[in-house]
C-alpha positions in Angstrom: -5.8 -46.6 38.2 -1.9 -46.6 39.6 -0.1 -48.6 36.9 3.3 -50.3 37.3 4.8 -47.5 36.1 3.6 -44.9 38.5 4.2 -47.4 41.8 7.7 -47.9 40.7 8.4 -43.9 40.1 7.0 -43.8 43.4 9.3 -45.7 45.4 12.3 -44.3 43.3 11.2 -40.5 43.8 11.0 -41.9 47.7 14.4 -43.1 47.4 15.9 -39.7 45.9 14.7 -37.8 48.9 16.8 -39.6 51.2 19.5 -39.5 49.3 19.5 -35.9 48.4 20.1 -34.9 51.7 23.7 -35.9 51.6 24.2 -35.5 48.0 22.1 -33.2 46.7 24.8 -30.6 46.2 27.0 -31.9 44.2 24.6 -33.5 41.9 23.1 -30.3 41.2 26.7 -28.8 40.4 27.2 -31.8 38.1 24.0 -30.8 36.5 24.7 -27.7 35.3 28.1 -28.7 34.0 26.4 -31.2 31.6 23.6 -29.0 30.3 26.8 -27.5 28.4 27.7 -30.2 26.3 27.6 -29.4 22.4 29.0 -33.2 21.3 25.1 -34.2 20.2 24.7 -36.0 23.9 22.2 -34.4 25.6 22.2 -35.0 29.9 18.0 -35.7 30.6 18.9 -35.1 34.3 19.3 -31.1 33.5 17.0 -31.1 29.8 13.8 -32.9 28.9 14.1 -32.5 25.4 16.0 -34.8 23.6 16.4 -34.7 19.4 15.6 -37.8 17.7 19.6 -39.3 16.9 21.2 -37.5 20.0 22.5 -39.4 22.5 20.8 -39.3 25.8 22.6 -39.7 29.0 21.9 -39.8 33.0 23.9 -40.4 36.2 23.6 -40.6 39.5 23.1 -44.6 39.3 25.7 -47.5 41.3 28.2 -49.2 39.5 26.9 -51.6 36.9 23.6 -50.8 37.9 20.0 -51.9 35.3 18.4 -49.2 34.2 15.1 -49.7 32.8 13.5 -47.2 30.1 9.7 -47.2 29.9 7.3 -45.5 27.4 4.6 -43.0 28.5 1.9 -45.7 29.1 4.5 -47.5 31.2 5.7 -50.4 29.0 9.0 -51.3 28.9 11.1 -50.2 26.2 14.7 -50.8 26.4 17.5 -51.9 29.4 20.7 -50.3 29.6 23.7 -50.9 32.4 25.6 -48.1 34.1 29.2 -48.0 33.6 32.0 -47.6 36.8 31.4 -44.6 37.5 27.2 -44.6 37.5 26.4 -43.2 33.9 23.9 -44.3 31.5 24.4 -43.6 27.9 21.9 -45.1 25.0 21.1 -44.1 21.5 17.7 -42.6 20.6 16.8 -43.4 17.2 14.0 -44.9 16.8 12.6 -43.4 19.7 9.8 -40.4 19.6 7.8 -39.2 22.3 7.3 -39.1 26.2 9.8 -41.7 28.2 11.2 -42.5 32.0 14.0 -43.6 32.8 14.6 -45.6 36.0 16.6 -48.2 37.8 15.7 -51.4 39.7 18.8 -52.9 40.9 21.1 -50.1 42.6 21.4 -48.6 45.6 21.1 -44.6 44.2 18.6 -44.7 42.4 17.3 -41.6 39.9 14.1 -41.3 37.6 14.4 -39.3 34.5 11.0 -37.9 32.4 12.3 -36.9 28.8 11.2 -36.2 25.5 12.4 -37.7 22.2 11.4 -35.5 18.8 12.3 -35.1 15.2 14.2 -31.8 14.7 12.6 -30.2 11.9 14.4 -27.9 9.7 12.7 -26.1 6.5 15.2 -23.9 3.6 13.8 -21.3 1.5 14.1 -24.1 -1.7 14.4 -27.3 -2.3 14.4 -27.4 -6.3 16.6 -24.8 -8.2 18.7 -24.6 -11.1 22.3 -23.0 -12.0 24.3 -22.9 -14.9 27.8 -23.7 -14.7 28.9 -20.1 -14.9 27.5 -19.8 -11.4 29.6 -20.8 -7.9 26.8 -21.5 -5.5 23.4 -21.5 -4.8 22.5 -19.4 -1.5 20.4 -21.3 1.1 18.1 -19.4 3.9 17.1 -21.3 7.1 13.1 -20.4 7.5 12.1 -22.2 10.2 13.9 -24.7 12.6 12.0 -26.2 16.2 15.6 -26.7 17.7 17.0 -22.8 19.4 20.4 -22.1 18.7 23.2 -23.5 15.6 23.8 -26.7 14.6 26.2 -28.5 12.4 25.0 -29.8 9.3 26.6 -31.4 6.2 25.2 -31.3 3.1 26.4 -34.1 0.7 25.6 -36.3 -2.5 25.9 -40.2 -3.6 27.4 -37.9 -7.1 31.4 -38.3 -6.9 31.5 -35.1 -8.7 29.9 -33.6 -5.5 32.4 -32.3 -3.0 30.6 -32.6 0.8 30.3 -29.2 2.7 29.7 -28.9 6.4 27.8 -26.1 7.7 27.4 -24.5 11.3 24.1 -22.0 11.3 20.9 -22.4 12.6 17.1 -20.5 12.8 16.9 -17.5 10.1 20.7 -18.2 8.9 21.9 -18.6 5.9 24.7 -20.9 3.7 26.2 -21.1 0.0 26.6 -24.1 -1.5 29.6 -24.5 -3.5 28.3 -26.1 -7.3 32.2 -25.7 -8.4 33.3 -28.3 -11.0 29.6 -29.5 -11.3 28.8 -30.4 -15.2 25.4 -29.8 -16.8 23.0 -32.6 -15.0 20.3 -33.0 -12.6 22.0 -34.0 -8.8 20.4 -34.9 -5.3 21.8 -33.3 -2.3 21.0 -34.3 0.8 21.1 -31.9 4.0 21.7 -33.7 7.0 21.9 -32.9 10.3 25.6 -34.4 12.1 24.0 -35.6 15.8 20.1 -36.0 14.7 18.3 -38.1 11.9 17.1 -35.1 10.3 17.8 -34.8 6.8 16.7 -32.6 4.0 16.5 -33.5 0.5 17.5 -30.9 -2.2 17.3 -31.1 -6.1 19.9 -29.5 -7.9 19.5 -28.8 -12.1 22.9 -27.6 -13.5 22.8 -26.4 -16.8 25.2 -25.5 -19.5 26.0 -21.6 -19.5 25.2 -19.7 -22.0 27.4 -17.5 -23.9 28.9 -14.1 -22.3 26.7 -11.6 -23.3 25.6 -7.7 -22.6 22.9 -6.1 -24.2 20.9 -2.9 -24.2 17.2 -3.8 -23.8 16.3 -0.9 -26.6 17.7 1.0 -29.4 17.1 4.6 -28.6 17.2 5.8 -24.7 15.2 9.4 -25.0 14.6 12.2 -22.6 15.0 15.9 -21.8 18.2 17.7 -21.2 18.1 18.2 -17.5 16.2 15.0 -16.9 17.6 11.8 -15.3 17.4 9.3 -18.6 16.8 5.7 -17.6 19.5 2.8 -19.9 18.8 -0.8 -18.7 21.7 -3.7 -19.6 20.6 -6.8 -19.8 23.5 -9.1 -18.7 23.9 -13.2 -19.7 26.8 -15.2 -18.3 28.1 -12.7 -16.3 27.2 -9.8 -13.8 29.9 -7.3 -15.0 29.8 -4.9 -17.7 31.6 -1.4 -19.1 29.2 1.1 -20.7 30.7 4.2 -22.3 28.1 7.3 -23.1 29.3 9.8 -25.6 32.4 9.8 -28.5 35.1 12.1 -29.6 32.7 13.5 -31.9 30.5 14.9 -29.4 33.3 16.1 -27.3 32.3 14.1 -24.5 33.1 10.4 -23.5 32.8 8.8 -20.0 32.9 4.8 -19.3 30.9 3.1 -16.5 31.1 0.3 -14.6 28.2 -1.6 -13.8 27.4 -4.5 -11.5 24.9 -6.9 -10.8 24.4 -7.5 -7.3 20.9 -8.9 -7.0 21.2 -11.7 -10.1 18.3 -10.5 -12.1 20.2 -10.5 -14.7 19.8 -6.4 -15.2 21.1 -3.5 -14.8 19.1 -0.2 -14.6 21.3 2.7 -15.5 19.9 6.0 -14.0 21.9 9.2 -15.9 22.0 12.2 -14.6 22.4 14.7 -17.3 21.5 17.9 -15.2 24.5 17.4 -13.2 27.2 15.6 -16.3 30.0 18.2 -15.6 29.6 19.1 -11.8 32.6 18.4 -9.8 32.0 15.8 -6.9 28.0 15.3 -8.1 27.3 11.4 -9.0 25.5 11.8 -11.7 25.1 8.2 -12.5 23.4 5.9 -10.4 22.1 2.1 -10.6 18.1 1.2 -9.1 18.1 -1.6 -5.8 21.2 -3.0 -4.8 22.8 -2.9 -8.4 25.7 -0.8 -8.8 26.9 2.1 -11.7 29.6 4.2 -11.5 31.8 6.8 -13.5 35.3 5.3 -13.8 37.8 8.2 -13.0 40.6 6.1 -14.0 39.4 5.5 -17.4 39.9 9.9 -18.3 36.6 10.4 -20.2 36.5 14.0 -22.4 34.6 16.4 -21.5 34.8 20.0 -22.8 32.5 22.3 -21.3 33.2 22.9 -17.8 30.5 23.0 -15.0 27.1 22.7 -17.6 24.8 20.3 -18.3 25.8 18.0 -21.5 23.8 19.6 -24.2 21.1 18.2 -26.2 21.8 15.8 -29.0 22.7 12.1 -29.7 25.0 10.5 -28.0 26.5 7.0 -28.7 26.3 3.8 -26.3 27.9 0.9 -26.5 28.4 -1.3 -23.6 31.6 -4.4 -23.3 32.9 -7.2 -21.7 34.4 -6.0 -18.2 37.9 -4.6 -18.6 37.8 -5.4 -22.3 36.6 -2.7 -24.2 37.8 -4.9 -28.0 34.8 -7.0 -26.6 32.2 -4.9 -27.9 29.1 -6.8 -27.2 25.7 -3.7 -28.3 25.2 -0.5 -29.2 22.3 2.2 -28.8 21.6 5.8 -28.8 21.0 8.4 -25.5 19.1 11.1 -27.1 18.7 14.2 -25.3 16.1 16.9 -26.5 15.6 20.5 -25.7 13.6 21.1 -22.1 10.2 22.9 -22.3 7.7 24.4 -20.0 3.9 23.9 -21.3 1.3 24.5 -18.8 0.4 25.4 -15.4 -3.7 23.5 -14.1 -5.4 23.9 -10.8 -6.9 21.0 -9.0 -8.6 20.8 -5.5 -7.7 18.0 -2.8 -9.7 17.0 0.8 -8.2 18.5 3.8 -7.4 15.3 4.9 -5.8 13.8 2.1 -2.5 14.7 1.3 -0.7 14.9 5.5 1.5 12.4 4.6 5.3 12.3 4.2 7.0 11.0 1.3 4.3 11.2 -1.3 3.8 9.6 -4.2 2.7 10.8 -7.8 -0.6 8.1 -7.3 -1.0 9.8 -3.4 -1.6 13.2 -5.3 -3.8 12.4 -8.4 -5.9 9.7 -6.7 -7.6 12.3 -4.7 -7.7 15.4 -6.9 -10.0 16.8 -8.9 -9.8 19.4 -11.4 -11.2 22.9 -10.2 -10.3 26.6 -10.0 -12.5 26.7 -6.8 -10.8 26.1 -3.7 -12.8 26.0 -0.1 -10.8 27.1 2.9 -8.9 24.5 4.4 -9.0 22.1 1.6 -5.3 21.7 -0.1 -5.0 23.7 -3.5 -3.1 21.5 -6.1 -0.8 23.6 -9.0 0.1 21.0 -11.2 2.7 22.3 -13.3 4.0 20.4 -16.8 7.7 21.0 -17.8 10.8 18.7 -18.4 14.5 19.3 -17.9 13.9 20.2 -14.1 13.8 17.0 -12.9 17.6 16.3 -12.2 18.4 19.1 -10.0 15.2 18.2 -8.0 15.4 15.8 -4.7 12.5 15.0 -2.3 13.3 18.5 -0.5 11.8 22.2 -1.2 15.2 23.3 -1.0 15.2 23.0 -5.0 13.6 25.8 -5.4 15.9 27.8 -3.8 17.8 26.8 -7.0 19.0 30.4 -9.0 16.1 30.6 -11.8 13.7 28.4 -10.9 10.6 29.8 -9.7 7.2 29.1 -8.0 4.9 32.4 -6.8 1.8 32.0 -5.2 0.0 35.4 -4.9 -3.2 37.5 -3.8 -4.8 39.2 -7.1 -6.5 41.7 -5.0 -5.9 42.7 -1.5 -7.8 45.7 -1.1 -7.2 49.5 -1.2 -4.0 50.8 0.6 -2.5 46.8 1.0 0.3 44.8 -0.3 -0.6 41.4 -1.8 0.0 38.1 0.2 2.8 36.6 -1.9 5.0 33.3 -1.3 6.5 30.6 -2.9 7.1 27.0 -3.4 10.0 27.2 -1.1 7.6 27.9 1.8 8.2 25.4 4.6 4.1 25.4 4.1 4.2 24.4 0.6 5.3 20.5 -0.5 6.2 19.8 -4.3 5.5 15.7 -5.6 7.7 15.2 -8.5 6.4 12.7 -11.2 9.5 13.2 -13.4 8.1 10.1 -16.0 5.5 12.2 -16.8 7.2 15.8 -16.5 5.2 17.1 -13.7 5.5 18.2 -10.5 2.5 19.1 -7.9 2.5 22.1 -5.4 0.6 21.2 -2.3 -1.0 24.5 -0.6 -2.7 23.6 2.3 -5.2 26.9 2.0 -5.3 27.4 6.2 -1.7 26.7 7.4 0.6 28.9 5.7 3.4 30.3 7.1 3.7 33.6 5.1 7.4 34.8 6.4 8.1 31.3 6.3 9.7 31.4 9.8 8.3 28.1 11.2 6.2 30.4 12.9 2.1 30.5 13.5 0.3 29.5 10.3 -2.7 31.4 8.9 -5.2 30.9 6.5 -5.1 32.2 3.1 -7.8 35.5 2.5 -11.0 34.6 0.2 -10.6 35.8 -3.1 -8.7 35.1 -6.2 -4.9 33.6 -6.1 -2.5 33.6 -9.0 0.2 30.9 -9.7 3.3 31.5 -11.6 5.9 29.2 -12.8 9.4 30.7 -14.2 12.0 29.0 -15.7 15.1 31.7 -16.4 18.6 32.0 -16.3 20.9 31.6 -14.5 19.0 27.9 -14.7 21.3 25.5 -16.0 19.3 24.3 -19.0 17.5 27.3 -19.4 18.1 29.3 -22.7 15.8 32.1 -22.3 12.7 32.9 -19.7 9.7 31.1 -19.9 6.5 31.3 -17.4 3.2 29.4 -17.2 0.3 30.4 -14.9 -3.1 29.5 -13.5 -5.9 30.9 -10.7 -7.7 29.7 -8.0 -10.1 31.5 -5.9 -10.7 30.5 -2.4 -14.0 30.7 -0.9 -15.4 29.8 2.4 -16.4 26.5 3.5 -20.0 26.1 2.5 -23.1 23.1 2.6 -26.5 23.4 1.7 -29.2 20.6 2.4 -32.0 20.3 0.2 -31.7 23.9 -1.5 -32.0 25.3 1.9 -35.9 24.5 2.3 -37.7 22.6 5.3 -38.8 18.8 4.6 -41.7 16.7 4.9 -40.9 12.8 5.0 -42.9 9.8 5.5 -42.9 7.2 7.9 -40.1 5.2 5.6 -36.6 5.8 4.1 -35.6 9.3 3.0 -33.1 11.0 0.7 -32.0 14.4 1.5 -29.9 15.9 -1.2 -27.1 18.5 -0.7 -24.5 20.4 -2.1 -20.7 21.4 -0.8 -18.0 23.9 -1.8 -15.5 21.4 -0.5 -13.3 19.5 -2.3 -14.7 15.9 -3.8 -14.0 12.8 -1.6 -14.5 14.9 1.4 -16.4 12.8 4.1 -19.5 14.9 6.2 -20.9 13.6 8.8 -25.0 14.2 8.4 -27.5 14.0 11.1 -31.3 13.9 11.7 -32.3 14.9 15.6 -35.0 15.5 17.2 -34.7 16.1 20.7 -35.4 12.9 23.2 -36.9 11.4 20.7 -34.2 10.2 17.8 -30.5 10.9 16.6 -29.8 9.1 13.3 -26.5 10.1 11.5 -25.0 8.8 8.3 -21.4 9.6 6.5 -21.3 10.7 3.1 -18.5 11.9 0.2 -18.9 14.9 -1.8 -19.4 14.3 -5.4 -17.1 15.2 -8.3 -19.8 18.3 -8.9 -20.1 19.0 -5.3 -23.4 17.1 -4.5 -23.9 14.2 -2.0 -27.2 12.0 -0.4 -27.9 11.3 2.9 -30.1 8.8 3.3 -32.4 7.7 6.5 -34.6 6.0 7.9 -37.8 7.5 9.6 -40.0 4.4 9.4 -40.0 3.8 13.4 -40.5 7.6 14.1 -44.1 8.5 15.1 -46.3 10.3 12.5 -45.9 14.3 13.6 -42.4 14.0 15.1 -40.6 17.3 15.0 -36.9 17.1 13.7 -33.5 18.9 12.5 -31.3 17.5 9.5 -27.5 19.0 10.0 -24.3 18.3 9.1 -21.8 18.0 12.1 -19.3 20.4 11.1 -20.9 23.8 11.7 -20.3 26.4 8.0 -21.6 29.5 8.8 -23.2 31.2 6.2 -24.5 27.8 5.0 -28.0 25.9 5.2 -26.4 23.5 6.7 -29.6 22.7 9.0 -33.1 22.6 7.9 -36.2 21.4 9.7 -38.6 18.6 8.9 -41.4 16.4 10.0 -42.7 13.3 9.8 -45.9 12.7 8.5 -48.0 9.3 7.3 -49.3 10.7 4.8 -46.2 12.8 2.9 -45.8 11.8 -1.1 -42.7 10.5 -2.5 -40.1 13.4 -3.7 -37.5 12.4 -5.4 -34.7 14.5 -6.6 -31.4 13.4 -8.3 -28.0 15.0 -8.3 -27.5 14.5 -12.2 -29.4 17.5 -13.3 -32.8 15.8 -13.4 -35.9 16.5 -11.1 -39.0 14.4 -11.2 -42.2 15.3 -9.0 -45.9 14.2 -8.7 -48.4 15.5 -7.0 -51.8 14.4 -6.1 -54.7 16.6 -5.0 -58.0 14.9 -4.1 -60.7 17.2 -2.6 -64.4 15.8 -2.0 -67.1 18.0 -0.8 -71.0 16.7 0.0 -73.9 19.4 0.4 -77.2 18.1 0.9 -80.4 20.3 1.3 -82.5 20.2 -2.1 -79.6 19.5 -4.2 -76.6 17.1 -4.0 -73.4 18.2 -5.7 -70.0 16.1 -5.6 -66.8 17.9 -6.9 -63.6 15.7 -7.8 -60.7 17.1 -9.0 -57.7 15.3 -9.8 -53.9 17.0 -11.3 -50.7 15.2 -12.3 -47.7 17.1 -13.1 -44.4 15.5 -14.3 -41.4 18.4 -14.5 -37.9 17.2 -16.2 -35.0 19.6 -16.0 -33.9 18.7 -19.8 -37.4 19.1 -21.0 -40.9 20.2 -19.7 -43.8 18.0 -20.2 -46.7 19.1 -18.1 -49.7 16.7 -18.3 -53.5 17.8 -16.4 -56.5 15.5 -16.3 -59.3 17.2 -15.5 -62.2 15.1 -14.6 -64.9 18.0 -15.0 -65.9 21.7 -14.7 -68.2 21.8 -12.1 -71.0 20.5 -14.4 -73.1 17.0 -14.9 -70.0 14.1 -14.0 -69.7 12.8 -17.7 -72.3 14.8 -19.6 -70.4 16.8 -21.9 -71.3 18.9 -25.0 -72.0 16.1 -27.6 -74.4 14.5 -25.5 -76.6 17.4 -24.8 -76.6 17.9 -28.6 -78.6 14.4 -29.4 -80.4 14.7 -26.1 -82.1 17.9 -27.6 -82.6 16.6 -31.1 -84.0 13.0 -29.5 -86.6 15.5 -27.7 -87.5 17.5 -30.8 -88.3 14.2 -32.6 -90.5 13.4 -29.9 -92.4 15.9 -29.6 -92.8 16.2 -33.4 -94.3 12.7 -33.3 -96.7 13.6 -30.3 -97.9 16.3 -32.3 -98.4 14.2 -35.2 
């Protein structure tokens, strides 16, 4: 149905055509010249979007002309007049959602469809707490429907409260000042200069506590060589000085800590491999937190271009720039560096291609063994502190005079050199877990680069390797040699299905055991085939002893259907494919992987003569084998005689008969 509304749109839209024809330039220049205006009045001529509190304007209208303003079900809303010069100006609070805007009485007339909205704005918090120690809270912008910035003022009915204006919009951010604000609870009040929007915000301001730095233990241990962790716990204040060391140790250095992310802490990390090498920061804070040696301050040192040696050495940490202000003390104790053992461990082939491992990326998929297939990554995991501040996330430590890693063949073979290389092989990665004084070398077993010239890789030759670890000097903090070792042996790939032997299955769901060289947590890819008829395939993991199930299900395959079980990946030299078939009548064989083998078989045999004489013959067996133990258990329903006339029974039969014929005789 045409409503008022859309008759009277119609006749004005009728109207702009004609006079668009003489006017229509200009009026579009004017346009685009008001879509720039940033005083809070937005033109609805050139936008159709207007935020609830903006002032809305049009033109185009004759002097002093009515213009009407109608909702979107056509109702009338509001009347405005158009000043001298044919502009309409009118205030929209109050207003929300679709609107035209028309005129009735002039002789240009122009019809306007606009939108009236709330702007929404959302911060990142609208309760928090300060003490008054603290200058400002910091504010993010989340979310905002309106593009662009806007001004904003943020204010308080609290005359202690000075009002701040702000200018950001979308995913910006503003601090504001809580200067000269005593302990109490305040309501601040975001609002928005040219819309009704307004955020509410409460603010709790409490009374600071005292200034105060503290070290969050007594003792700070760890191996000379190592990178010792100190964390200051700060109150009151993000500033500290922390001096390491005394005149009685002959060594003394203050640092200046900061911080940056108001957590309150300050996590120290000390460097002591590198304590007396020129231009090295040895000292370093965690995150955005910052800790550094104050060259100004002339800290003692005595021993040029070494490690600081083991021992105990004093903390004590004080008010920034006041060193009087002592405010805790603790101890840095740094022992003697060891090297204690050398392990091999195996890891899938797939496992461990990443960059930038971590300690969990390495032990989360390795398993302990001295048996390595080809292709699968051998892990040496090495235990020994005091390396672990002269290593970084490159290989090129180990370039590092008397520091060693040798990987090498223990037999090569008449009239041939071993295979040898080391952990500085662009081949070889090391993962350092220094909390728990370890490192892992990563060998991938088929893509080494023995010349290490970023050339063509190989794979490593079956057989026996041997690992060695040497610590030695010229090694900073190393006083004498000391080596740890381990094997591995590398065989080739290898999978066996079912012990190698052929399978008979029934017409339901089948295990089919197997057993793998290849690293635990590898994933094969098992299939049962049979030409034109089926293809069934399952994924499985290798076991932590090598064994794995695949399971299917044969109980829509026809009784006498020819198959193959295989795994995808071919392993020559393996049984990695045996035959089977399916048949109705096949017993249940079940076989675990934990060392344990049950099996039961059931032999019925019936056999009917009949001339003069009838003979049946049943004989029935049940075995039961267990691995741990054998018990073997036979029934045996007869041997070949009278079904259930044994011995005993003939006995009194023939006495029964001798009584008899006593009595007859009598």
């Amino acid at each position: 149905m045409t409503t008022t509304n859309d008759k009277l749109r119609s006749v004005l839209l009728a109207a702009m055509l004609v006079t668009s024809v003489f006017a229509g330039t200009a009026a579009f220049a004017g346009t685009v010249a008001a879509n720039h205006d940033t005083s809070g009045t937005q033109d609805i001529s050139s936008t159709d979007v207007v935020f609830q509190g903006q002032t809305a304007a049009a033109t185009g209208y004759a002097n002093d002309a009515s213009v009407t303003l109608y909702d979107d079900d056509g109702n009338y809303e509001d009347q405005y007049s158009a000043d001298g010069s044919g502009h309409v100006t009118f205030a929209t609070n109050g207003l929300e959602g679709q609107y035209t805007l028309g005129g009735t009485n002039s002789s240009s007339s122009n019809v306007y469809d606009f939108q009236v909205v709330q702007q929404t704005v959302a911060l990142n918090k609208s309760n928090v707490s300060v003490s008054t120690n603290v200058d400002g809270v910091h504010f993010n912008i989340d979310d905002s429907n309106r593009a662009g910035d806007f001004d904003f003022t943020v204010n308080s009915t609290d005359s202690d409260f000075n009002n701040q204006t702000f200018n950001a919009g979308e995913s910006d951010s503003f601090n504001v000042s809580t200067v000269d604000l005593g302990a109490g609870n305040y309501t601040l009040t975001m609002a928005v200069n040219d819309t009704t929007t307004t955020e509410e915000i409460q603010l709790t301001v409490t009374e600071a506590a005292d200034l105060d730095a503290t070290f969050d233990q007594n003792v700070f241990g760890q191996q000379r060589g190592d990178v010792a962790n100190i964390t200051v716990d700060l109150t009151s204040t993000s500033v500290a000085d922390v001096f390491v060391g005394s005149s009685e140790v002959n060594y003394l250095q203050k640092i200046d800590i900061q911080d940056k992310n108001d957590d309150g802490k300050v996590h120290i990390h000390f460097n002591s491999y590198y304590t007396n090498e020129s231009g090295y920061e040895y000292v370093t804070a965690e995150g955005d937190d910052t800790a550094n040696i104050d060259d100004s301050f002339g800290g003692q040192t005595n021993v040029e271009n070494a490690p600081v040696a083991s021992g105990n050495y004093p903390l004590n940490v004080t008010e920034n720039n006041n060193k009087d202000n002592e405010l805790d003390v603790a101890t840095l104790n740094l022992g003697q560096r060891s090297t204690d053992a050398a392990q091999s461990w195996v890891a899938p082939s797939n496992s461990l291609s990443g960059n930038n491992l971590n300690p969990s990326d390495v032990t989360d998929v390795v398993s302990q063994s001295n048996t390595v297939a080809s292709g699968d990554y051998a892990v040496v995991q090495v235990k020994a502190s005091g390396l672990y501040g002269s290593f970084n996330d490159s290989n090129t430590n180990w370039n590092r005079s008397g520091l060693d890693l040798t990987i090498q063949q223990e037999d090569a073979g008449v009239n041939a050199n071993p295979i040898s290389f080391n952990a500085s092989n662009e081949s070889v990665r090391t993962v350092v877990d220094s909390q728990n004084n370890t490192f892992f070398a990563l060998v991938p077993t088929n893509q080494i680069d023995y010349d290490d010239t970023r050339g063509d890789t190989e794979s490593l030759p079956t057989g026996e390797w041997n690992a060695t670890f040497t610590v030695e000097e010229p090694f900073a903090v190393a006083s004498d040699t000391e080596q740890v070792s381990t094997t591995f042996t590398v065989e080739e790939k290898s999978v066996t299905l079912n012990e190698g032997n052929d399978i008979t299955v029934g017409q339901r769901m089948t295990n089919v055991s197997g057993q793998s060289n290849l690293a635990p947590g590898t994933t094969l890819t098992v299939e049962a085939r049979s030409s034109g008829q089926f293809l069934k395939t399952t994924q499985v993991e290798v076991g932590s002893e090598g064994m794995f199930t695949a399971s299917f299900d044969f109980s829509d395959v026809s009784n006498g259907t020819e198959f193959s079980v295989a795994t995808r990946n071919n392993f020559p030299g393996s049984s990695d494919e045996i035959s089977g078939v399916v048949n109705v009548n096949a017993v249940d064989e079940t076989e675990t992987t934990e060392g344990t083998s049950t099996t039961t078989t059931t032999t019925t045999t019936t056999t009917t003569t009949t001339t003069e004489e009838t003979t049946t013959e049943e004989t029935t067996t049940e075995e039961t084998t267990t691995e741990a133990g054998t018990t073997e258990t036979t029934t045996d329903g007869g041997d070949g005689g009278i079904p259930g006339f044994g011995v005993s029974v003939a006995l009194v039969a023939l006495v029964a008969a001798a009584l008899l014929a006593l009595r007859r005789s009598n």
